[in-house]
N, CA, C and O atoms as CSV, one atom per row, in Angstrom:
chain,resi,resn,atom,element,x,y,z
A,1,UNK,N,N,0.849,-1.157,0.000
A,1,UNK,CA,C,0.000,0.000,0.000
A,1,UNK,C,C,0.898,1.224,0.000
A,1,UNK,O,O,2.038,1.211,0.463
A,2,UNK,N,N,0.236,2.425,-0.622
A,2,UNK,CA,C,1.398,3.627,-0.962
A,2,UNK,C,C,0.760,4.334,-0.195
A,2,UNK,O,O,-0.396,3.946,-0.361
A,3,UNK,N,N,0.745,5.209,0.622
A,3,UNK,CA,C,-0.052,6.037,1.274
A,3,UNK,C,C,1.016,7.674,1.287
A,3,UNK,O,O,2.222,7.763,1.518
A,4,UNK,N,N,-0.049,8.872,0.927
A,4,UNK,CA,C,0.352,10.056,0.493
A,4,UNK,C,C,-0.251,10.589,1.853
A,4,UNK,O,O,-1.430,10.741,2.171
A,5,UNK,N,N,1.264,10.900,2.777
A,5,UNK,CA,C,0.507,12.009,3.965
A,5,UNK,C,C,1.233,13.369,3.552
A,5,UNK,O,O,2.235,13.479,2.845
A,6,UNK,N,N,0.524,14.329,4.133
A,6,UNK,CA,C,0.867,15.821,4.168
A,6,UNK,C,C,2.000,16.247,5.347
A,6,UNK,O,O,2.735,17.205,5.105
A,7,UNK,N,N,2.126,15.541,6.593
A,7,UNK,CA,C,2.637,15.922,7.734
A,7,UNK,C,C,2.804,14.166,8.143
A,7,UNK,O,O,2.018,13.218,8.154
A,8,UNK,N,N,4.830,14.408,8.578
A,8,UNK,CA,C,4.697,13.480,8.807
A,8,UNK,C,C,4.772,13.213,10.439
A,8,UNK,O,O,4.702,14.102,11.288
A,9,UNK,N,N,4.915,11.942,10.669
A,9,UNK,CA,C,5.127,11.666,12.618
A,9,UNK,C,C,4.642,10.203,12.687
A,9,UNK,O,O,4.868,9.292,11.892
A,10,UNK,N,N,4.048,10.197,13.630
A,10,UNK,CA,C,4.009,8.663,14.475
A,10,UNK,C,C,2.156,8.264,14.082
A,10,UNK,O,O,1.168,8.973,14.272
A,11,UNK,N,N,2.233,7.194,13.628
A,11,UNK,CA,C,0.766,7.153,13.579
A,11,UNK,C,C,0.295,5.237,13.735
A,11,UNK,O,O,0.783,4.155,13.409
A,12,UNK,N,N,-0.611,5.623,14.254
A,12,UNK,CA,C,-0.952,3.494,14.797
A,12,UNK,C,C,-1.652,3.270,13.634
A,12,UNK,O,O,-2.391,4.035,13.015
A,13,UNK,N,N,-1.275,1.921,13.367
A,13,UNK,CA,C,-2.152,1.452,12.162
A,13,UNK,C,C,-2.462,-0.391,12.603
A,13,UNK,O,O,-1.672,-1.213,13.067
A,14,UNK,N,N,-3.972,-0.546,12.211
A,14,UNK,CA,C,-4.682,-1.026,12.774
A,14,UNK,C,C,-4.324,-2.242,11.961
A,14,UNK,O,O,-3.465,-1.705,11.260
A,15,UNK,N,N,-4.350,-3.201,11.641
A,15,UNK,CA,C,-4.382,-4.763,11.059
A,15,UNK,C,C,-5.118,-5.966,11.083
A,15,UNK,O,O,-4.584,-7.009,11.461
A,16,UNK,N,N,-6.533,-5.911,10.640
A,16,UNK,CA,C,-7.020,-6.791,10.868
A,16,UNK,C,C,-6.946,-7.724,9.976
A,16,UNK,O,O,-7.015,-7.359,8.802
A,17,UNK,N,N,-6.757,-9.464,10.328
A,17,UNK,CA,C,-6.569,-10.848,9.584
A,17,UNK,C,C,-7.082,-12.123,10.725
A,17,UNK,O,O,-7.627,-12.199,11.827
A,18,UNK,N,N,-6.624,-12.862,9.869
A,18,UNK,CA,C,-7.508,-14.103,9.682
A,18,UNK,C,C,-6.655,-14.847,9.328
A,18,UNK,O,O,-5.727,-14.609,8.555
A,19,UNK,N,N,-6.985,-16.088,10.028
A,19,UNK,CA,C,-5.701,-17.371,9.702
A,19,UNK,C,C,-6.117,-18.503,10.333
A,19,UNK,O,O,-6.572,-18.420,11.474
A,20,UNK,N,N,-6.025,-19.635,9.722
A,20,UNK,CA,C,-6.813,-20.997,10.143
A,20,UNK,C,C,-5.457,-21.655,10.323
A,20,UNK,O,O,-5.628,-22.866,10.187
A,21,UNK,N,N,-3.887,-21.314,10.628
A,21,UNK,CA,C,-2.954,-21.989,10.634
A,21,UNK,C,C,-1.909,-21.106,11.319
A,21,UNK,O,O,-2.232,-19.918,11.328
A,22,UNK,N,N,-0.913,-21.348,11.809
A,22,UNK,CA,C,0.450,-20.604,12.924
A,22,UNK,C,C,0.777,-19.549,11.007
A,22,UNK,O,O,0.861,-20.116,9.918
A,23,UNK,N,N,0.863,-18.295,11.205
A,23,UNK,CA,C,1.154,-18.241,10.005
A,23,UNK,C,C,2.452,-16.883,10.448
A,23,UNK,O,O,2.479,-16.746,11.671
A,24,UNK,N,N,3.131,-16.236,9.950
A,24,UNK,CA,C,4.040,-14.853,10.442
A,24,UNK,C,C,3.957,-13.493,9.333
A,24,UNK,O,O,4.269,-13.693,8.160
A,25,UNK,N,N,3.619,-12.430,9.679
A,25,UNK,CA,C,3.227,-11.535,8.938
A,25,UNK,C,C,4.277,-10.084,9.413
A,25,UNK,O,O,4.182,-9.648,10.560
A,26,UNK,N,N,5.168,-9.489,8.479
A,26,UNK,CA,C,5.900,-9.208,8.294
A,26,UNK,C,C,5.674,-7.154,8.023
A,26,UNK,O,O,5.168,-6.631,7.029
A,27,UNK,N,N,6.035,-6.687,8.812
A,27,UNK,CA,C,5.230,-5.045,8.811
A,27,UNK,C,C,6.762,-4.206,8.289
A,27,UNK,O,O,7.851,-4.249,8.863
A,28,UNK,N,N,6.429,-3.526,7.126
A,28,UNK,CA,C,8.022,-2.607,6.816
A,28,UNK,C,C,7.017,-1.507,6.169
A,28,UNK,O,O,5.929,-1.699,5.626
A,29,UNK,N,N,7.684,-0.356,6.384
A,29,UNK,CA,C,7.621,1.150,6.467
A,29,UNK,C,C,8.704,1.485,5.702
A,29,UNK,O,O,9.833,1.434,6.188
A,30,UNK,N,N,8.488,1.867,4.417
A,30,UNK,CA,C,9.654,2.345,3.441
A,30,UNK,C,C,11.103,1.704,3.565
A,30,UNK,O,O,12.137,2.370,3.523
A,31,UNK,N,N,11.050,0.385,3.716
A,31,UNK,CA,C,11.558,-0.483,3.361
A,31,UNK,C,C,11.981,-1.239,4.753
A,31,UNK,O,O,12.214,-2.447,4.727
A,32,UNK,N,N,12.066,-0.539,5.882
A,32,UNK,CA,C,12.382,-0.785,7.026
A,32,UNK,C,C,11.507,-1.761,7.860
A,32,UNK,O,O,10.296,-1.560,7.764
A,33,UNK,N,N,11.871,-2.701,8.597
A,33,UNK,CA,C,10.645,-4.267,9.093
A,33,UNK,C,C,10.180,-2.955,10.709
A,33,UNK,O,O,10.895,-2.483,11.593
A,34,UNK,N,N,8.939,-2.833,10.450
A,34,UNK,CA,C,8.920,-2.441,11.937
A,34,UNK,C,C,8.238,-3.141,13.225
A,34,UNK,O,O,8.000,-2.738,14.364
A,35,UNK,N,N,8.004,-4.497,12.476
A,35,UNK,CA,C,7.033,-5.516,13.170
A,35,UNK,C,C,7.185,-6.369,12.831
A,35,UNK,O,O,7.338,-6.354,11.609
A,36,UNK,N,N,7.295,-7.980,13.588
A,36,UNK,CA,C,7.288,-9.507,13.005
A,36,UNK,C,C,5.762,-9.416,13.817
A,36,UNK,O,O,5.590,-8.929,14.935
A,37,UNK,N,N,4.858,-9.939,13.053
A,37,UNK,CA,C,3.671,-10.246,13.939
A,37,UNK,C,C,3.725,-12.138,13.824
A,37,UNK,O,O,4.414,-12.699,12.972
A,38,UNK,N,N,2.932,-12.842,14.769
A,38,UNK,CA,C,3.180,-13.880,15.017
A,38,UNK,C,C,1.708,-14.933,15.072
A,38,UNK,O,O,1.664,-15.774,15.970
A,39,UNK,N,N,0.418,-14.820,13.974
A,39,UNK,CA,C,-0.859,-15.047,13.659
A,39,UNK,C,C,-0.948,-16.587,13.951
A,39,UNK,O,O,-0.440,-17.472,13.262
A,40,UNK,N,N,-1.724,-16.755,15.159
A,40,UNK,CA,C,-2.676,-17.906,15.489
A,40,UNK,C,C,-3.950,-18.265,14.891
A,40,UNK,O,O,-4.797,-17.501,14.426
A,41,UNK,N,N,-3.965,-19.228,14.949
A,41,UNK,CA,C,-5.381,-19.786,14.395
A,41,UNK,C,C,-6.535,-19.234,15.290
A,41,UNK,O,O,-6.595,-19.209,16.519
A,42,UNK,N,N,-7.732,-18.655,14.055
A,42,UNK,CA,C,-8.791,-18.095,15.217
A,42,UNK,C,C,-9.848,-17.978,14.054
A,42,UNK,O,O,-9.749,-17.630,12.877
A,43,UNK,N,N,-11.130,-18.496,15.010
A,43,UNK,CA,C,-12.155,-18.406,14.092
A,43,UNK,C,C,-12.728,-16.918,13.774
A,43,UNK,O,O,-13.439,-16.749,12.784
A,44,UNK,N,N,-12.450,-16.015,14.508
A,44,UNK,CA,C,-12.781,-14.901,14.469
A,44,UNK,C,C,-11.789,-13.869,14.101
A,44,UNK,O,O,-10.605,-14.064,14.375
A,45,UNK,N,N,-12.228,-12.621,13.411
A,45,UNK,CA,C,-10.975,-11.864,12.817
A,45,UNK,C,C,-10.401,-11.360,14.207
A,45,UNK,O,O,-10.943,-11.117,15.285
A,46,UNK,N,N,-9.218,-11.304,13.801
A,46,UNK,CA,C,-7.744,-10.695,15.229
A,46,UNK,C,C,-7.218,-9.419,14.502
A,46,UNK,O,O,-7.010,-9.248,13.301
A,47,UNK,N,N,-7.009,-8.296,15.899
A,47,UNK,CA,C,-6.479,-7.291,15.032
A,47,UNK,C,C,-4.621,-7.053,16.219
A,47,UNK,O,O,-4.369,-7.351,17.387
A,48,UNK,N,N,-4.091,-6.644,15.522
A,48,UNK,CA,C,-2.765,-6.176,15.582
A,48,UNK,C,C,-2.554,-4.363,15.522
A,48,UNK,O,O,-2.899,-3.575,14.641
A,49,UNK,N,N,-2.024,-4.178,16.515
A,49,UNK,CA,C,-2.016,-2.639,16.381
A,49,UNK,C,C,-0.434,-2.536,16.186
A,49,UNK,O,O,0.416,-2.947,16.975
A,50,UNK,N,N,-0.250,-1.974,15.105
A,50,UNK,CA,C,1.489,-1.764,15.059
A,50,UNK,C,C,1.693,-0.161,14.676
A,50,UNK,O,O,0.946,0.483,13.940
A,51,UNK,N,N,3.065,0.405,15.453
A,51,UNK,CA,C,2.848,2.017,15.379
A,51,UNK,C,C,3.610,1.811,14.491
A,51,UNK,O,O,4.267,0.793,14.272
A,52,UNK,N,N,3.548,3.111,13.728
A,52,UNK,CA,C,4.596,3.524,12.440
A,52,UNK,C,C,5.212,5.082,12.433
A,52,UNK,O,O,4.440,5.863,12.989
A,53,UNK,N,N,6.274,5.620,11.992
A,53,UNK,CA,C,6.497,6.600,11.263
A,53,UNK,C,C,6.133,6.607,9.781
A,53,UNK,O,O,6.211,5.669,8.987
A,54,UNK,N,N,5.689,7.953,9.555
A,54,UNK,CA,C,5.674,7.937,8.105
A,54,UNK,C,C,6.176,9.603,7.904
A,54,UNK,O,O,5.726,10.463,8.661
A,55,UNK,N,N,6.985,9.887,6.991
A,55,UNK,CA,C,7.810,10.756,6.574
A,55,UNK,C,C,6.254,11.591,5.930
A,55,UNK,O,O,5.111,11.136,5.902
A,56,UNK,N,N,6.749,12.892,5.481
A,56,UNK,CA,C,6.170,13.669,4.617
A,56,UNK,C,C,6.067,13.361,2.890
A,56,UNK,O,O,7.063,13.197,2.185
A,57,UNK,N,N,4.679,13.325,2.405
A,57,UNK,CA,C,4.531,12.788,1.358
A,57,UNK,C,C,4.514,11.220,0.922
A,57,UNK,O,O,4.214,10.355,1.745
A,58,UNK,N,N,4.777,10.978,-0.120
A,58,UNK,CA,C,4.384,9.367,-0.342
A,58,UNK,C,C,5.751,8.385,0.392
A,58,UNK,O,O,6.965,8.573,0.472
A,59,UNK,N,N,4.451,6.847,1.026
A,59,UNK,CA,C,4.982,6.283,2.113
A,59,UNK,C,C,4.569,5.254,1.367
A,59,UNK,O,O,3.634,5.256,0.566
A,60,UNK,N,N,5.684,3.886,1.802
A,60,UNK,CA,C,5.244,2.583,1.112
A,60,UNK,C,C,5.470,1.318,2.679
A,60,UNK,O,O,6.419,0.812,3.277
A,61,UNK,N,N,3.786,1.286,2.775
A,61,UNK,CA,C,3.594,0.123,3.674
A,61,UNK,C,C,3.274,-1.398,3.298
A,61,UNK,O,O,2.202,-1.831,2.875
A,62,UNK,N,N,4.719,-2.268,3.607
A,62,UNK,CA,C,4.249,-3.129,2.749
A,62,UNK,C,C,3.985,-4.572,4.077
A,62,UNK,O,O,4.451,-4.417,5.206
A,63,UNK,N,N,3.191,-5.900,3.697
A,63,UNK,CA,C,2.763,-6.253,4.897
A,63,UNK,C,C,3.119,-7.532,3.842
A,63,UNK,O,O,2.406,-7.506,2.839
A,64,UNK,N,N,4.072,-8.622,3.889
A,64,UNK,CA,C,4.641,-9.691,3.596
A,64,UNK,C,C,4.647,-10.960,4.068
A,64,UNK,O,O,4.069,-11.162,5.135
A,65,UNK,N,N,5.228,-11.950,3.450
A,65,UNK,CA,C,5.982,-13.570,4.505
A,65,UNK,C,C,6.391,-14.018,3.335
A,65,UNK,O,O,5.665,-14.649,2.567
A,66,UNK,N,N,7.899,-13.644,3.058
A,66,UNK,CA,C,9.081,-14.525,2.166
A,66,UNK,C,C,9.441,-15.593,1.635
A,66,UNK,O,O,10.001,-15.851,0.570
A,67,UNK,N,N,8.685,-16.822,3.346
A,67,UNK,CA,C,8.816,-17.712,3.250
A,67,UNK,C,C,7.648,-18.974,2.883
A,67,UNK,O,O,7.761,-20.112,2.428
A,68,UNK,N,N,6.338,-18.027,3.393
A,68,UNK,CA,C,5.272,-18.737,3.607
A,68,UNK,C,C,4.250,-18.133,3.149
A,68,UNK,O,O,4.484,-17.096,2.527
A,69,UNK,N,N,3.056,-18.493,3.273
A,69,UNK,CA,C,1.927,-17.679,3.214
A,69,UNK,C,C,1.509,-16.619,4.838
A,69,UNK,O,O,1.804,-16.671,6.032
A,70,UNK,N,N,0.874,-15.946,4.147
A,70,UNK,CA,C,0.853,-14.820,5.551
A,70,UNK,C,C,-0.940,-14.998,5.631
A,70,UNK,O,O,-1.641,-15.669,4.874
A,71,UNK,N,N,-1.397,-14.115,6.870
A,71,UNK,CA,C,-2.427,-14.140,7.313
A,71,UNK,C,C,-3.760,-13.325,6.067
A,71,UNK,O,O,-3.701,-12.266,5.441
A,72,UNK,N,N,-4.660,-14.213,6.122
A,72,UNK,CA,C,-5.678,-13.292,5.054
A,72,UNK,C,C,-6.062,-11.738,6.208
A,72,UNK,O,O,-6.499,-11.687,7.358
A,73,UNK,N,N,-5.739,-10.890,5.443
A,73,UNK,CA,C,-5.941,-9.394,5.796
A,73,UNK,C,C,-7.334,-8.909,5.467
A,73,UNK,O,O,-7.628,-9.175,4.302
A,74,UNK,N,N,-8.316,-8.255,6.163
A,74,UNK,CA,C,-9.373,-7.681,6.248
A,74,UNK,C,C,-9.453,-6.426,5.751
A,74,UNK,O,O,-10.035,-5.974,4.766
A,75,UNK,N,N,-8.635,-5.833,6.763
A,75,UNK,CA,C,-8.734,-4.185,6.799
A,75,UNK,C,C,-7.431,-3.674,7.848
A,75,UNK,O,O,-7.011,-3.710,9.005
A,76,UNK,N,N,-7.239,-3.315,6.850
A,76,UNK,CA,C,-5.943,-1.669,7.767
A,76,UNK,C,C,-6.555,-0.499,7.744
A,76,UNK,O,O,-7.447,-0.075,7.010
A,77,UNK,N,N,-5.814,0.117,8.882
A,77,UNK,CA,C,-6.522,1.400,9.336
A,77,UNK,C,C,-5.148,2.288,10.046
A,77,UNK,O,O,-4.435,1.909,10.975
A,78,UNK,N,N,-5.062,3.580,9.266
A,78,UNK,CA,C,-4.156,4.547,9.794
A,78,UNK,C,C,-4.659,5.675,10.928
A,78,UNK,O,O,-5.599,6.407,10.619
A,79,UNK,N,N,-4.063,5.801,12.163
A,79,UNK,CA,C,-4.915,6.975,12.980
A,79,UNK,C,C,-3.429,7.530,13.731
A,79,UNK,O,O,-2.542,6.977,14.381
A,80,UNK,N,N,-3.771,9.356,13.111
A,80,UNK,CA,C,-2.151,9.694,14.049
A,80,UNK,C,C,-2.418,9.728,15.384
A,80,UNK,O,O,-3.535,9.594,15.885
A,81,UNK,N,N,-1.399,9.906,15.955
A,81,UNK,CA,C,-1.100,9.610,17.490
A,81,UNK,C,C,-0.736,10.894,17.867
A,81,UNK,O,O,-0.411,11.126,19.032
């Protein structure tokens, strides 16, 4: 996801997924990892709150697993702090 802020700083961003298996989901901020998250099996969606910086102007949040499959994702949500 590319996200265009005006002002930058510290802002929480919300992560909601889903995973029927141990799965690892991988959080980087313009290229930087700022989170290993660590997704359990759950019948119900799980959310993850991970904080971020984001610089002024366009930001690239990317949410990965290199090795494996990662957690099915719902919805992200940016809110500054």
């Amino acid at each position: 996801m590319e996200r265009n802020h005006r002002s930058r700083g510290l802002y929480l961003m919300s992560v909601d997924y889903q995973c029927a298996e141990n799965r690892e989901l991988i959080c980087q901020v313009n290229g930087v990892v700022v989170k290993n998250v660590e997704a359990h099996p759950a019948h119900e969606v799980a959310s993850e709150q991970i904080e971020i910086r984001l610089k002024p102007g366009m930001n690239r949040i990317r949410l990965s697993n290199g090795n494996s499959w990662m957690p099915d994702i719902d919805r992200m949500v940016l809110q500054k702090k």
